[in-house]
C-alpha positions as CSV (number, residue, x, y, z in Angstrom):
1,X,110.0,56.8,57.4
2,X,109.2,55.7,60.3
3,X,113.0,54.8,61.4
4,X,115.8,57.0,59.7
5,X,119.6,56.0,59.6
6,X,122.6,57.7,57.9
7,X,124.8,55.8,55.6
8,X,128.3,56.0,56.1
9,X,128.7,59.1,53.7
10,X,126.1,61.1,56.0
11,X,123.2,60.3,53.4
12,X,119.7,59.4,54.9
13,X,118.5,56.0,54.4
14,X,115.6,53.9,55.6
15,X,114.8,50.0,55.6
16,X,111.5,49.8,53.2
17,X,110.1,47.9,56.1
18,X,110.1,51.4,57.8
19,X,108.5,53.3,55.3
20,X,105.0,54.2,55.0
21,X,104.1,55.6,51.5
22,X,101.5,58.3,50.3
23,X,100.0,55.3,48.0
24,X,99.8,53.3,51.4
25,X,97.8,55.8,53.0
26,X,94.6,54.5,51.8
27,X,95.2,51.0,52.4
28,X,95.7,51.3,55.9
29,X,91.6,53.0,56.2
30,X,91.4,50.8,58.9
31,X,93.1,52.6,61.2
32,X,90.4,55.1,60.8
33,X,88.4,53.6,63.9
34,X,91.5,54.6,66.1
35,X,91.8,58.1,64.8
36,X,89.7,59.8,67.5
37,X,88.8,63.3,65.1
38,X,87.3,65.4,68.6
39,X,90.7,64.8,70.6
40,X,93.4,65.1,67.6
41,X,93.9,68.2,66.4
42,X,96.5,68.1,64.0
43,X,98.8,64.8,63.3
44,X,102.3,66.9,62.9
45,X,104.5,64.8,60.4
46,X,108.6,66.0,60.6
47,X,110.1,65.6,58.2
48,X,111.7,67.1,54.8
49,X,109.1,67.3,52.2
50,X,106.4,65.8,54.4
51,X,104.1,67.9,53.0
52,X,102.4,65.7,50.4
53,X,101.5,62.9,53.0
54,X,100.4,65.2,55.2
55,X,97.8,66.3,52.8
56,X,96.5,62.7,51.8
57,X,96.5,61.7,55.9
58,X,94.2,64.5,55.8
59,X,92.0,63.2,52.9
60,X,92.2,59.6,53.7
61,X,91.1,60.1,57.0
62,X,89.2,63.5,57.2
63,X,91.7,64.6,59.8
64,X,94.1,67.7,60.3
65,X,97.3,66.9,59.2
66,X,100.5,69.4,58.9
67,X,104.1,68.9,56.9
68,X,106.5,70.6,55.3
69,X,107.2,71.3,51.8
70,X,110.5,71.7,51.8
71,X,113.8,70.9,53.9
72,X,114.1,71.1,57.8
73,X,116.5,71.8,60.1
74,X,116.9,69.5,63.1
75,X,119.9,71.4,64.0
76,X,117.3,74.6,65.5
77,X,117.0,72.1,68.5
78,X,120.5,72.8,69.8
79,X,120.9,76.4,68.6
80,X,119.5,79.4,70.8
81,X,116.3,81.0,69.4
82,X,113.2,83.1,70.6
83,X,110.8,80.4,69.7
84,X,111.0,78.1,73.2
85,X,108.8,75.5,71.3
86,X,111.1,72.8,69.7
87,X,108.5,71.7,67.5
88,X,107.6,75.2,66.5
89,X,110.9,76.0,66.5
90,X,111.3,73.0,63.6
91,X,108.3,74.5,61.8
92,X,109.2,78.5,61.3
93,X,113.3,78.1,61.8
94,X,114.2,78.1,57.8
95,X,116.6,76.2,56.4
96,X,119.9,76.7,53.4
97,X,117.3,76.6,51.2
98,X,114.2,78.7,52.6
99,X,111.2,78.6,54.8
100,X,110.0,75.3,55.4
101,X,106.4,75.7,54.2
102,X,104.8,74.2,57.2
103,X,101.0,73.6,55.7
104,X,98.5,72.6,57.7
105,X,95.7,70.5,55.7
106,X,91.8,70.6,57.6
């Protein structure tokens, strides 16, 4: 989702005009000439369960790619913790449920 709003009962919500979907992936191929491989290292998708598109970024364009398979926290950016990295902080902090199985795909 590339823009993500809350419904009046707190549940998370997107327009389908904001969502990009594993299947879509591989129709968008074109986008591989913009996809500099020497100066990306990693494209970072946060999100819950981002996991899965993460890993067929990485196969459709031969790129790293890194999600998580299960929930995140957005809530470790406000809370005091070792990790001074927000980003990192999003990817190790776990969750109600458990770690967030941040995957990296090569």
């Amino acid at each position: 989702m590339l823009a993500l709003t809350h419904s009046n009962t707190c549940v998370a919500q997107a327009s389908p005009n904001d969502m990009i979907l594993n299947t879509d992936i591989s129709k968008n191929v074109s986008l591989k000439k913009k996809l500099n491989s020497k100066s990306m290292s990693v494209s970072k998708f946060y999100g819950c369960y981002t996991e899965g598109f993460a890993k067929e970024w990485s196969k459709t364009f031969k790129l790293g790619a890194a999600g998580a398979k299960q929930k995140i926290d957005f809530g470790v950016i406000d809370r005091p913790s070792n990790i001074v990295n927000i980003m990192e902080r999003i990817e190790k902090t776990p969750t109600s449920v458990g770690q967030t199985g941040w995957t990296v795909h090569k």
